[in-house]
N, C-alpha and C positions, 0 to 999 in steps of 0.2 A: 854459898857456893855449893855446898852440899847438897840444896834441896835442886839447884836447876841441874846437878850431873842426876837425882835420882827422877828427876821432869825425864828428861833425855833419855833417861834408860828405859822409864815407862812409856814413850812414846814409841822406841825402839818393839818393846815387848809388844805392844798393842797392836803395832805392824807387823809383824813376823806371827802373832795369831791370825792376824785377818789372813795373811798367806796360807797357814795351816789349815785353815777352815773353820774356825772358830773365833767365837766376839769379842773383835778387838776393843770395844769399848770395855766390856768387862775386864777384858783382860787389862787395861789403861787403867783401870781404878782400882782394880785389886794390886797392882803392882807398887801403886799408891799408896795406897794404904797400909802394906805389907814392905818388907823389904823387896826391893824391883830387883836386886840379883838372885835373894833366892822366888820370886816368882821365873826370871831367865830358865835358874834351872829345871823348875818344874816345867815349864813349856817345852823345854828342851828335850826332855823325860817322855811326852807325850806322843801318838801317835798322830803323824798325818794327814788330816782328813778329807785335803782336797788331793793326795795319792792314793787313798784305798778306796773312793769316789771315780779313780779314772780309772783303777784297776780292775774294779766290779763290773762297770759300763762296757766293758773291752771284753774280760770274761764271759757276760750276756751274749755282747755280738761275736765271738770265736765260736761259745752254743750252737747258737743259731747258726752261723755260718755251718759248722758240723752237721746238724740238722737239715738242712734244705741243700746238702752235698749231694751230688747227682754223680760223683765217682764211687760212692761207696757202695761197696758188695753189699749185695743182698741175698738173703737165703736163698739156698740153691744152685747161686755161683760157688765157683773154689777156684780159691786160685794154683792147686793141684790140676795137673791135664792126666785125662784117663787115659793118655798112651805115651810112655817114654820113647827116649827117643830111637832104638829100635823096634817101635808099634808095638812092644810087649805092653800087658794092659797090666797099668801099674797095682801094683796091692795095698789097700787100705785097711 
């Protein structure tokens, strides 16, 4: 009974790696092999790798979005106006 709740638990881990991004078949055997709760918690322990993957992807395109912006000031503009609003010319 023992060894199909620790099946179970490996099967478990091996799936919840492949979600994370990482090889769930390694992970199914090493879980195996070792105690499958404390592999649980080591996985558990670990970072993300299909969330810091859609994070970077996003990050790049925001970049570039930034970059190829066609509202952004460019030298030269200010967006100070040289005359307040009784046409005094303002001091810089």
């Amino acid at each position: 009974m023992d060894i199909v709740i620790g099946i179970i638990i490996s099967v478990f881990i091996g799936i919840r790696a492949r979600e994370m991004g990482y090889s769930g078949l390694l992970w199914f055997f090493t879980s195996l092999l070792y105690v499958p709760l404390a592999s649980l918690y080591l996985l558990t322990a670990l970072p993300n790798r299909s969330i810091e993957e859609k994070r970077e992807k996003e990050m790049l395109l925001l970049k570039a979005e930034l970059f190829n912006n066609t509202f952004a000031r460019r030298e030269g503009s200010s967006p100070i106006s040289d005359y307040t609003i009784s046409d005094d010319t303002t001091m810089r």
